[in-house]
N, CA, C and O atoms as a MOPAC input file, in Angstrom:
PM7 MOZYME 1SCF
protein

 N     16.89500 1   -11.51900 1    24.30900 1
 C     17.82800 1   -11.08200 1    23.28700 1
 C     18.19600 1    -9.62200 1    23.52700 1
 O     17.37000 1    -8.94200 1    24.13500 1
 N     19.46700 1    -8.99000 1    23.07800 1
 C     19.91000 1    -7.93300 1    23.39000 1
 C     19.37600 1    -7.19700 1    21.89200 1
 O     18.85400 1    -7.65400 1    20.87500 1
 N     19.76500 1    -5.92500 1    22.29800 1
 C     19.18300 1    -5.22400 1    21.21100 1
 C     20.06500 1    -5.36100 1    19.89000 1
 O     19.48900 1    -5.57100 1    18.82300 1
 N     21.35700 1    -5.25500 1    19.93800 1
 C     22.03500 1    -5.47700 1    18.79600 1
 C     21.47700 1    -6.76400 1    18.09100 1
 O     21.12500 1    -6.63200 1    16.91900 1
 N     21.41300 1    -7.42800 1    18.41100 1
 C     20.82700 1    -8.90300 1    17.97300 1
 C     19.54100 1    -8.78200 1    17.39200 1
 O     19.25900 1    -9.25300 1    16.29000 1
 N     18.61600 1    -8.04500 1    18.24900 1
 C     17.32500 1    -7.74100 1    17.42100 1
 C     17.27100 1    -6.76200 1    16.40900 1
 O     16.25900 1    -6.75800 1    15.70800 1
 N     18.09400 1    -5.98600 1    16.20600 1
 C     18.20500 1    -4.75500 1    15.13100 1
 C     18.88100 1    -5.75600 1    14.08700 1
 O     18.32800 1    -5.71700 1    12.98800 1
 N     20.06200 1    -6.73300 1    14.19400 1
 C     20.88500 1    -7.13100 1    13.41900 1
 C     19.44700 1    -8.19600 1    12.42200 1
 O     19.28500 1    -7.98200 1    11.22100 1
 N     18.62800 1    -9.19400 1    13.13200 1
 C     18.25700 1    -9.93500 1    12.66800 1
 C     16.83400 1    -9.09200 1    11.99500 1
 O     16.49300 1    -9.73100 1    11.00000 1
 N     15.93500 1    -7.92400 1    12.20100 1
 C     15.43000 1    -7.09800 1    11.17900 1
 C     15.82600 1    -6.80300 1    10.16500 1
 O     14.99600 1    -6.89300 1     9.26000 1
 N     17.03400 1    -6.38500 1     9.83100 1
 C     17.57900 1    -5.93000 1     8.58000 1
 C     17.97600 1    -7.23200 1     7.94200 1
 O     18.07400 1    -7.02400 1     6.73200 1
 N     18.24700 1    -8.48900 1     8.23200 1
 C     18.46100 1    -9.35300 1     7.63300 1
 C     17.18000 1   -10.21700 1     7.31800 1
 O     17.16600 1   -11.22400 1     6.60900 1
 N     15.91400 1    -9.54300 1     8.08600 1
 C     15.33900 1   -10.40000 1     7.18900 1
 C     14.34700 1    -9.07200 1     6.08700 1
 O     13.91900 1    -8.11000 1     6.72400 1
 N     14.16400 1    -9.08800 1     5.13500 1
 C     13.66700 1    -8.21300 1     4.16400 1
 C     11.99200 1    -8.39600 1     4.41400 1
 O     11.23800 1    -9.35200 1     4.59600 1
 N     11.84900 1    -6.85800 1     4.31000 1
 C     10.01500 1    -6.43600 1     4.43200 1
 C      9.80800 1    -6.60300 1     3.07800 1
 O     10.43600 1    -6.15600 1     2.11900 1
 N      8.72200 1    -7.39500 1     3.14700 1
 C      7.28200 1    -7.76900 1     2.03600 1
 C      7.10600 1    -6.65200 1     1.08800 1
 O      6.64000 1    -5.66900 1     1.66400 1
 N      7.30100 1    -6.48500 1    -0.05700 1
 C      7.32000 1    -5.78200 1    -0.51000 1
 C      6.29100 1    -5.80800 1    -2.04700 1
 O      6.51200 1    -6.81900 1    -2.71300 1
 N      5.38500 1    -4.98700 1    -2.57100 1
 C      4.29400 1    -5.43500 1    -3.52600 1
 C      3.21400 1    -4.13000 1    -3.48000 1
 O      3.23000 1    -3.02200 1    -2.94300 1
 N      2.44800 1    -4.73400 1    -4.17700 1
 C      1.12100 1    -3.61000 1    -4.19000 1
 C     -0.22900 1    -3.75300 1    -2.84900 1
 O     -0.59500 1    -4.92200 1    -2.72100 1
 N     -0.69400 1    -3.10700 1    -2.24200 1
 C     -1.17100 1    -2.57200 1    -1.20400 1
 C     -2.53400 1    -1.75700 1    -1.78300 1
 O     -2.56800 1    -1.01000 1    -2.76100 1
 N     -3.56900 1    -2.10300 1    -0.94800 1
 C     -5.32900 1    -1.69800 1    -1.20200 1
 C     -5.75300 1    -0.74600 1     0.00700 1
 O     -5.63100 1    -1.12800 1     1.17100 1
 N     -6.22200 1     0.42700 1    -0.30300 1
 C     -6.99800 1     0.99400 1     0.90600 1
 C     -8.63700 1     0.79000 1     0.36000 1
 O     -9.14600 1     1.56600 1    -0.45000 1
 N     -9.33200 1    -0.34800 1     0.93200 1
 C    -10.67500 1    -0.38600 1     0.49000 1
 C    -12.07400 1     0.12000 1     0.88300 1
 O    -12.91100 1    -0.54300 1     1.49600 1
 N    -12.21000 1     1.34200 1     0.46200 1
 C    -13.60300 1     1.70400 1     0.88800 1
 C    -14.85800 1     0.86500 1     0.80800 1
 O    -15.68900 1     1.11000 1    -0.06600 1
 N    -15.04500 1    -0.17100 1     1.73100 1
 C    -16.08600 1    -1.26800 1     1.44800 1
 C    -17.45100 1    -0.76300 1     1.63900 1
 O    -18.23400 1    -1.69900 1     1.48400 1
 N    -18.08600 1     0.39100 1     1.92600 1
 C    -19.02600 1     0.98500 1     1.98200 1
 C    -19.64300 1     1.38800 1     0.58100 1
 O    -20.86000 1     1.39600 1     0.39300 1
 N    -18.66100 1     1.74100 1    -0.44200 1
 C    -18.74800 1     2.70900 1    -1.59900 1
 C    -18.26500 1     1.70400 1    -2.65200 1
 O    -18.54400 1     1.90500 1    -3.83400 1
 N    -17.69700 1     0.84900 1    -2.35300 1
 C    -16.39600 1     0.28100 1    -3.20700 1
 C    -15.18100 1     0.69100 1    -3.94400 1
 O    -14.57400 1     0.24200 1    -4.91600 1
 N    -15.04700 1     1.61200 1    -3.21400 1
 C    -14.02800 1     2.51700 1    -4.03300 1
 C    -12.28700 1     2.13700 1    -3.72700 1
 O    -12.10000 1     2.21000 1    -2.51200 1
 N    -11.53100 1     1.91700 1    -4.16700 1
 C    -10.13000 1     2.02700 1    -3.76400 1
 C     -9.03200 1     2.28800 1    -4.07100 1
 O     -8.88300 1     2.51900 1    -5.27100 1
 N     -8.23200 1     2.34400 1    -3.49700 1
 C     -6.84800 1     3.25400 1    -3.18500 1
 C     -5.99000 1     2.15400 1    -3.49800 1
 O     -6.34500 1     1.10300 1    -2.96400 1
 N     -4.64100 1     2.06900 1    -4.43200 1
 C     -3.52000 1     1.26300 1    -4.48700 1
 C     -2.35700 1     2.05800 1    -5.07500 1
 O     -2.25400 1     3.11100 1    -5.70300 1
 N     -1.34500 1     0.92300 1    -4.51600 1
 C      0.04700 1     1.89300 1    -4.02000 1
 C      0.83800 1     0.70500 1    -4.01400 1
 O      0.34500 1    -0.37000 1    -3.67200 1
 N      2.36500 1     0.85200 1    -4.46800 1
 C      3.22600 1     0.10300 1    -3.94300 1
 C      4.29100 1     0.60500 1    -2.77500 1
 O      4.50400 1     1.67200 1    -2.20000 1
 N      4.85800 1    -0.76400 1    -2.73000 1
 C      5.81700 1    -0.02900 1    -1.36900 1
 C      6.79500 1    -1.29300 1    -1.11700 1
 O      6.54200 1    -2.49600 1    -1.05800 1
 N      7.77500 1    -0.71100 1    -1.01600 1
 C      9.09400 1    -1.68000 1    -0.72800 1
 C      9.08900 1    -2.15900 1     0.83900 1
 O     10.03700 1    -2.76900 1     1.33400 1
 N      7.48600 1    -1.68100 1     1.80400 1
 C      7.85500 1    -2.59700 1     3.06100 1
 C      6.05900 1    -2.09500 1     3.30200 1
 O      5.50300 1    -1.14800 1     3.85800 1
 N      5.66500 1    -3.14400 1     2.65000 1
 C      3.85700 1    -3.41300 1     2.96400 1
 C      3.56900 1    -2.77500 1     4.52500 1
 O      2.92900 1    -1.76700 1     4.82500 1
 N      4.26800 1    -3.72600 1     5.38200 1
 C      3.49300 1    -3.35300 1     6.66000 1
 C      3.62200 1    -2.04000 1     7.26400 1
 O      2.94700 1    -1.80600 1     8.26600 1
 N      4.46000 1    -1.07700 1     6.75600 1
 C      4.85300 1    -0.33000 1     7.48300 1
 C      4.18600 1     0.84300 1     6.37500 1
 O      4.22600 1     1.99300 1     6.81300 1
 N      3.61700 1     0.68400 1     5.07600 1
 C      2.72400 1     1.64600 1     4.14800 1
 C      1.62300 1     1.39500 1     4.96400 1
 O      1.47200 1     2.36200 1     5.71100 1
 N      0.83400 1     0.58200 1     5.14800 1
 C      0.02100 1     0.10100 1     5.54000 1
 C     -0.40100 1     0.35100 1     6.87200 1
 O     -1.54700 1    -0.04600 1     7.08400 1
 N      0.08500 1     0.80700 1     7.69500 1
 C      0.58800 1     1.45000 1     8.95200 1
 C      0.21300 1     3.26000 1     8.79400 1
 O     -0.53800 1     4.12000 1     9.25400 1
 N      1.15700 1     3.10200 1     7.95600 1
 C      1.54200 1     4.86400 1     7.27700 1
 C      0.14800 1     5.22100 1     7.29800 1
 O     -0.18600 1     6.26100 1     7.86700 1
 N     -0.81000 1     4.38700 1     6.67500 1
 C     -2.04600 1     5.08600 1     5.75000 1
 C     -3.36600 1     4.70200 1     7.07800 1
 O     -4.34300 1     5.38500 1     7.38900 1
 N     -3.13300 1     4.02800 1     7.36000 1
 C     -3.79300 1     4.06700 1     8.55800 1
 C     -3.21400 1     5.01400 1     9.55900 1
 O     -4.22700 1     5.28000 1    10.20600 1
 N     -2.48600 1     5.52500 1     9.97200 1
 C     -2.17900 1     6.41500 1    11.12400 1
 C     -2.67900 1     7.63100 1     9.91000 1
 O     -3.70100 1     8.26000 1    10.18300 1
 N     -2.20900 1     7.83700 1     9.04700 1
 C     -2.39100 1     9.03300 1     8.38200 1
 C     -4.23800 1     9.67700 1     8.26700 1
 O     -4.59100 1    10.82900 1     8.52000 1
 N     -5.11400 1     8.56200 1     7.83300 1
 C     -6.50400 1     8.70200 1     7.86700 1
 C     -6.80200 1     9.41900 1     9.29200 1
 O     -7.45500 1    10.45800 1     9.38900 1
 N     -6.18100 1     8.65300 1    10.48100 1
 C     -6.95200 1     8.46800 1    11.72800 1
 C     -6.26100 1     9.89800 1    12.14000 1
 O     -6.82800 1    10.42600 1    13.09700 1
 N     -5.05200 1    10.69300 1    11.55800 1
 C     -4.81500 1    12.18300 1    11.72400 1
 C     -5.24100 1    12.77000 1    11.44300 1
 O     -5.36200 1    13.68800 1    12.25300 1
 N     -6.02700 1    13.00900 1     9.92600 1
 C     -7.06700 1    13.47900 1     9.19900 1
 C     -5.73300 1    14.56300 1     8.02300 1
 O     -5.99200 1    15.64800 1     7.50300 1
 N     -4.44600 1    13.82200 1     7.92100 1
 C     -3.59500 1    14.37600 1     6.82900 1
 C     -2.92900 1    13.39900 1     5.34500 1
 O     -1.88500 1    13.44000 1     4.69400 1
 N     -4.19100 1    12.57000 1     5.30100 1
 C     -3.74800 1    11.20100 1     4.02700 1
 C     -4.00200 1    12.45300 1     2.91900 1
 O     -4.94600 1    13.24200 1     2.88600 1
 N     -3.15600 1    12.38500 1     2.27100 1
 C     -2.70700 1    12.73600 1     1.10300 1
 C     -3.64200 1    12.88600 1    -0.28600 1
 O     -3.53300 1    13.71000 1    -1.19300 1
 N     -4.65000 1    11.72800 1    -0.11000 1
 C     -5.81400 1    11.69300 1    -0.97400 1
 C     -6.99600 1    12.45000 1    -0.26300 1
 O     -7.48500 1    12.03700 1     0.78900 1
 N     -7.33000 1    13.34100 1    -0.76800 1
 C     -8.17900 1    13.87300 1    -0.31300 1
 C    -10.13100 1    13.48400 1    -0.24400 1
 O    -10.87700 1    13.57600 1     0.73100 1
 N    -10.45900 1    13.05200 1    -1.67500 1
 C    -11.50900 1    12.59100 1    -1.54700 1
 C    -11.30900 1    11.08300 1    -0.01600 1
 O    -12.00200 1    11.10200 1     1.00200 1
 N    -10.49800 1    10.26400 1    -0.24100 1
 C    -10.18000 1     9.22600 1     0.31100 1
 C    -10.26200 1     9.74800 1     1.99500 1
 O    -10.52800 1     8.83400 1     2.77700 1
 N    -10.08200 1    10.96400 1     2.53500 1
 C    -10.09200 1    11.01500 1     3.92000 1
 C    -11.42800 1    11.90000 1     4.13000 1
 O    -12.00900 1    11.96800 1     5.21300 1
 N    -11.85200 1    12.58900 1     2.92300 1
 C    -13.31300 1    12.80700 1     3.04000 1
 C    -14.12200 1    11.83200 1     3.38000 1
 O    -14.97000 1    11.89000 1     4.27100 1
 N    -13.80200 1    10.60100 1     2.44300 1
 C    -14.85400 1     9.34700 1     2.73800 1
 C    -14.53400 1     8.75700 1     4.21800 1
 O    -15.43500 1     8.49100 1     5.01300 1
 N    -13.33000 1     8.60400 1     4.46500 1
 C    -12.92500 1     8.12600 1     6.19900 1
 C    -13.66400 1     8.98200 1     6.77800 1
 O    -14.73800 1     8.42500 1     7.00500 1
 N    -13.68200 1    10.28900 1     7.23000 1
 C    -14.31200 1    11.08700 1     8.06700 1
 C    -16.00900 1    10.93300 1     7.81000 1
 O    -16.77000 1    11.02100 1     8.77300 1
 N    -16.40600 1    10.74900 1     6.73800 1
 C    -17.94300 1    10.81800 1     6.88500 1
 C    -18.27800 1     9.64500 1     7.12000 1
 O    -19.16000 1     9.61900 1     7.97900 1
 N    -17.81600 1     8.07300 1     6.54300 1
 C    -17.96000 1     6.86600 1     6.89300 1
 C    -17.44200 1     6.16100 1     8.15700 1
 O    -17.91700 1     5.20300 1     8.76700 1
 N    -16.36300 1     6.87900 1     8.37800 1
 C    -15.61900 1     5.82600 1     9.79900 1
 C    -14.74000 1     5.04600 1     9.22300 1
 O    -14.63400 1     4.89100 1     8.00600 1
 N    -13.77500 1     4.28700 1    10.45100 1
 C    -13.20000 1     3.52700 1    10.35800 1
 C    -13.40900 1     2.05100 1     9.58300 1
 O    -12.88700 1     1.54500 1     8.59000 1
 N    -14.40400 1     1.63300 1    10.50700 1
 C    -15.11600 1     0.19600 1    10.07700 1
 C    -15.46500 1     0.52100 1     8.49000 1
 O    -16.14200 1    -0.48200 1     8.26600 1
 N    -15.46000 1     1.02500 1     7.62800 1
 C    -15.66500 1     1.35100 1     6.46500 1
 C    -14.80200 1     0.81500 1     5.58600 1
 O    -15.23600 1     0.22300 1     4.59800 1
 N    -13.43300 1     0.94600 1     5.82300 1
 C    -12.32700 1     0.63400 1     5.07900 1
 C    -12.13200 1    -0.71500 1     5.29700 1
 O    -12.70600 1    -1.40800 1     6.13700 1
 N    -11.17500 1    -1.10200 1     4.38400 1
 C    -10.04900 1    -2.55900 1     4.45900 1
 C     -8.46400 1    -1.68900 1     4.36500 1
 O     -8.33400 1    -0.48300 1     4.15500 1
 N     -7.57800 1    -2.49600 1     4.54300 1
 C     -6.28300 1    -1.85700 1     4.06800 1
 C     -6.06400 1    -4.03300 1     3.81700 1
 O     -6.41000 1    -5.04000 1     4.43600 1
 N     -5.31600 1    -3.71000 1     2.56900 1
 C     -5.17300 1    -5.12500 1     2.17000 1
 C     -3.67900 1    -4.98200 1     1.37200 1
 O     -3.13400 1    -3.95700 1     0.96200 1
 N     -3.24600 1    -6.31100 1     1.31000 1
 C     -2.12500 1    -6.59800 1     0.79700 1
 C     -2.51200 1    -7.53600 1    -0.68600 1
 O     -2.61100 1    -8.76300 1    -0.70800 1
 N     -2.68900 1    -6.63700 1    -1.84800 1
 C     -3.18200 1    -7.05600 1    -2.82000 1
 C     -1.94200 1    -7.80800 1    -4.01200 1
 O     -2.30100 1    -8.18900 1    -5.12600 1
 N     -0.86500 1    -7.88700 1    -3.65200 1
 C      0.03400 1    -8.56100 1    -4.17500 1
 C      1.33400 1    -8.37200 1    -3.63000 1
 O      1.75200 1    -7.27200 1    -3.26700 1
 N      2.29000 1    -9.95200 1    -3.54000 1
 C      3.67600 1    -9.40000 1    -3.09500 1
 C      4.49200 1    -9.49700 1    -4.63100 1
 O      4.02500 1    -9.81800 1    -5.72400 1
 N      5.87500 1    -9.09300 1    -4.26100 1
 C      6.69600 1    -8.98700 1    -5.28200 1
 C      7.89900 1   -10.09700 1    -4.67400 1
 O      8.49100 1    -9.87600 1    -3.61800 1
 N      8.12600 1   -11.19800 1    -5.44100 1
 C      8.93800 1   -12.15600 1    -5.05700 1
 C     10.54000 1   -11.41600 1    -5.53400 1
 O     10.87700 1   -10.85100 1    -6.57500 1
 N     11.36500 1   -11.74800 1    -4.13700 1
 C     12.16100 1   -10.43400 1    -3.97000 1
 C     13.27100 1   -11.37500 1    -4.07600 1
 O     13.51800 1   -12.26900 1    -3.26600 1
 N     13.85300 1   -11.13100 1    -5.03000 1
 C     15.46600 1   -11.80000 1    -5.57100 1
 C     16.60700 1   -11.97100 1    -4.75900 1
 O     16.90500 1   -11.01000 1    -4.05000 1
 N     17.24700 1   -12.89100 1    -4.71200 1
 C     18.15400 1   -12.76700 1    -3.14400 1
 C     19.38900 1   -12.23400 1    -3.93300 1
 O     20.14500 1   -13.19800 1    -3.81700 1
 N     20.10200 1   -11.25900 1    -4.69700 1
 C     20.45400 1   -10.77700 1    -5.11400 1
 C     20.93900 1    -9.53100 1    -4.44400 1
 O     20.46300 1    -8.41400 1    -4.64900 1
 N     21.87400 1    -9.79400 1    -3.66600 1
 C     22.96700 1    -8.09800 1    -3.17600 1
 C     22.37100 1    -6.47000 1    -3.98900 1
 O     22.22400 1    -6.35400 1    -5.20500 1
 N     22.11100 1    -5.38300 1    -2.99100 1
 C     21.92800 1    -4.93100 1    -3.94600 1
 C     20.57700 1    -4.17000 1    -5.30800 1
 O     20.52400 1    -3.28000 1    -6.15700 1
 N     19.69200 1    -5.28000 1    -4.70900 1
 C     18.39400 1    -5.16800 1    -5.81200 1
 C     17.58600 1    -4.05700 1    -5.25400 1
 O     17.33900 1    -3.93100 1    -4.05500 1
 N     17.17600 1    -3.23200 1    -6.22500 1
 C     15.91100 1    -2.41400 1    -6.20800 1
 C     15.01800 1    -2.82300 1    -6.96900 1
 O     14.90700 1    -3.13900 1    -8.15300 1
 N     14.26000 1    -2.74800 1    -5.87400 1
 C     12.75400 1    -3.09400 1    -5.69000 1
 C     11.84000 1    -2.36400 1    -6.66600 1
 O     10.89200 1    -3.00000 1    -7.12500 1
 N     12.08500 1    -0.67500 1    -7.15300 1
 C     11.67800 1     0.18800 1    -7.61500 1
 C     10.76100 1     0.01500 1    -9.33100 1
 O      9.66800 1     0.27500 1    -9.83600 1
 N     12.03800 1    -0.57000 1    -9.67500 1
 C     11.33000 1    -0.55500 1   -11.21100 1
 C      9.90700 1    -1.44300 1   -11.10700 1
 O      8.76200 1    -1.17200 1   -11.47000 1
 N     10.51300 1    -2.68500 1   -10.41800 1
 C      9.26800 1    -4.05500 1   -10.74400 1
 C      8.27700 1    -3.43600 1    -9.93400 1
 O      7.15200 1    -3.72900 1   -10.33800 1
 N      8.27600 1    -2.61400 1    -8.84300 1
 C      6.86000 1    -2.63900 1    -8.43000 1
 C      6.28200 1    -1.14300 1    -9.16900 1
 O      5.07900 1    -0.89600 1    -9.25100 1
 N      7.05800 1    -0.47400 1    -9.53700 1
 C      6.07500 1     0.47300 1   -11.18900 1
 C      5.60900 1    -0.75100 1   -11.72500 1
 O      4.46200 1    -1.01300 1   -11.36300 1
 N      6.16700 1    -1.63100 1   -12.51800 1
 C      5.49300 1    -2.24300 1   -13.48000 1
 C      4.42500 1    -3.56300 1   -13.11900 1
 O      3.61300 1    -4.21300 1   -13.77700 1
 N      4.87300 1    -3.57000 1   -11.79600 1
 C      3.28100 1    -4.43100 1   -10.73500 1
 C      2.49600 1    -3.33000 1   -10.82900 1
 O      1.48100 1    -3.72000 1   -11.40500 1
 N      2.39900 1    -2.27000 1   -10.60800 1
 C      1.13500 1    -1.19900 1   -10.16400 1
 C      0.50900 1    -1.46200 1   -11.62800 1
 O     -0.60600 1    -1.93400 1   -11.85400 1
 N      1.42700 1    -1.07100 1   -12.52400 1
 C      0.71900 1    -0.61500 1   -13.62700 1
 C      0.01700 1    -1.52000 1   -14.46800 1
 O     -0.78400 1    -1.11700 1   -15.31100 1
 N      0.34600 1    -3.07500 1   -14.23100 1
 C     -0.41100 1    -4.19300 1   -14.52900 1
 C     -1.63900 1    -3.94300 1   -14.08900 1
 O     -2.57300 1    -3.78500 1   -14.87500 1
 N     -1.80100 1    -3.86900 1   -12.53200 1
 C     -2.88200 1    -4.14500 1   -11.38900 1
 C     -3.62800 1    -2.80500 1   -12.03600 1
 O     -4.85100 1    -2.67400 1   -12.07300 1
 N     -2.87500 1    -2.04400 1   -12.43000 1
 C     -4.31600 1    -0.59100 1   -12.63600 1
 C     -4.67600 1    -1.21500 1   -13.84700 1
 O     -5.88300 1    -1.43200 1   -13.73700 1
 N     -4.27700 1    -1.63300 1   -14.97200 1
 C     -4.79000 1    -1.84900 1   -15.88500 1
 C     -5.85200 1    -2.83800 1   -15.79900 1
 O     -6.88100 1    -2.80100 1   -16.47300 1
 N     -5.58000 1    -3.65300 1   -15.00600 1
 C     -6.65300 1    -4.80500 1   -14.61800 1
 C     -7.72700 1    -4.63200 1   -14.01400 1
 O     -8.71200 1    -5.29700 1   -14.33600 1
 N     -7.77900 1    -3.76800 1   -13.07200 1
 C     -8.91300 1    -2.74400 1   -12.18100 1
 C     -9.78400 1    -2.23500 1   -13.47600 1
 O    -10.95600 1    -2.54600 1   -13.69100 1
 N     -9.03900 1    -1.46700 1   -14.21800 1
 C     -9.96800 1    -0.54900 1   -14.83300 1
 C    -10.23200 1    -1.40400 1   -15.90600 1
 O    -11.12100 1    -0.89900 1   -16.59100 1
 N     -9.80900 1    -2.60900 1   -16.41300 1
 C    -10.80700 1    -3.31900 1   -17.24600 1
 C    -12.07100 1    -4.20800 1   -16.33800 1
 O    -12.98200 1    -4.74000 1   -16.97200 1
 N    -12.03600 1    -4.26500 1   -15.38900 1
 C    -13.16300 1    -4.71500 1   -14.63300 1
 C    -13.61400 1    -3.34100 1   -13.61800 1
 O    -14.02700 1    -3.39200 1   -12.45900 1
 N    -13.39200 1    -2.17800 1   -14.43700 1
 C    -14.56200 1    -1.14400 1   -13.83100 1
 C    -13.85400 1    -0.82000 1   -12.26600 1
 O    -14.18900 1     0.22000 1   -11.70000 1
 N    -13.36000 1    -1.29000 1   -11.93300 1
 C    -13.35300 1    -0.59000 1   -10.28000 1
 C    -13.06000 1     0.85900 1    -9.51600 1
 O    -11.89500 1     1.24100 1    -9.62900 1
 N    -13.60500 1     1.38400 1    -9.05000 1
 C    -13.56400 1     3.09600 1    -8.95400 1
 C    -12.55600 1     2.95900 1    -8.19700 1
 O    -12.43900 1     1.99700 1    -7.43700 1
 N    -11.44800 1     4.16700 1    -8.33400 1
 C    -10.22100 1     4.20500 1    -7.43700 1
 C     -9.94200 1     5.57500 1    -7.06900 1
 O    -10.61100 1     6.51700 1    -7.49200 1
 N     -9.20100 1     5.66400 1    -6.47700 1
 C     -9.41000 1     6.93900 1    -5.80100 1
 C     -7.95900 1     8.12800 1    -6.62000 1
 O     -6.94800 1     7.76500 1    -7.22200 1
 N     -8.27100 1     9.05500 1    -6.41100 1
 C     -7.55300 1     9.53000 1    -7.45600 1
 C     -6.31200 1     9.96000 1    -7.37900 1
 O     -5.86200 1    10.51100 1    -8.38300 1
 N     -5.50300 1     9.83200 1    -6.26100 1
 C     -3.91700 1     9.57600 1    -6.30300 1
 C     -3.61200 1     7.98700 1    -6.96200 1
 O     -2.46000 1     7.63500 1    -7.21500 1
 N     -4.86700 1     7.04100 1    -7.21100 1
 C     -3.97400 1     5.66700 1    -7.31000 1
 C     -3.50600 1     5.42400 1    -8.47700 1
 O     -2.72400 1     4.50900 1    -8.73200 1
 N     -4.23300 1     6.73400 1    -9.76600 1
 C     -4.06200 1     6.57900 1   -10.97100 1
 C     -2.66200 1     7.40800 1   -11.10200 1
 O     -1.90000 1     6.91700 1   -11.93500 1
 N     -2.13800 1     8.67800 1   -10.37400 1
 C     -1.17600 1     9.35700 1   -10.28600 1
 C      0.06400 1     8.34900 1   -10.00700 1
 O     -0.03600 1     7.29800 1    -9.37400 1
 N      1.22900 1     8.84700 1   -10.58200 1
 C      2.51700 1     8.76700 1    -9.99400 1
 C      2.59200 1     7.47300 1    -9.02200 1
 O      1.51200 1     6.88400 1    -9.06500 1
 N      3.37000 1     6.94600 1    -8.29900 1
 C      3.89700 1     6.79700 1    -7.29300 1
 C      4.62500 1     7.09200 1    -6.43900 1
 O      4.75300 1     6.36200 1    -5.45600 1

């Protein structure tokens, strides 16, 4: 296949889009985030740890003293994406996060402390 063809058929097909886990399985601690293209957050936060410039700071403290093998990075929910011209993704996955945090913290789970911040 030529390249136009492969660029054309990426954009036509739409990235996975939903809430996303960085899991400290050592500690149990974790990190969640949404993102309008999973694999490529997911990517992000892994290259970012393994630079030693992730954004959460306790979170790359624990990478550096635990290691790699320590973590998960998981795809903890998608967002069923409307075939609708046009749609942002934006609002529904605020109001996916903010379900999923509420649900975490009624079953206790320690998270890391950008996951309670903003998006």
């Amino acid at each position: 296949m030529d390249r136009k063809t492969l660029l054309r058929q990426y954009k036509e097909n739409p990235r996975p889009a939903g809430l996303f886990g960085v899991r400290n399985t050592a500690e149990a601690v974790l990190l969640v985030g949404v993102s309008a293209d999973l694999p490529g957050m997911l990517n992000r936060q892994r290259f970012q740890l393994q630079m030693g410039s992730h954004p959460d700071k306790a979170l790359q403290a624990d990478w550096n003293r635990l290691g790699p093998d320590a973590f998960a990075f998981e795809v903890l929910d998608e967002l069923a994406m409307p075939s609708e011209p046009g749609y942002d993704p934006r609002e529904d996955l605020a109001a996916l996060r903010e379900m999923w945090l509420e649900r975490l913290a009624a079953a206790g789970q320690a998270l890391y402390p950008t996951a309670t911040r903003g998006s």
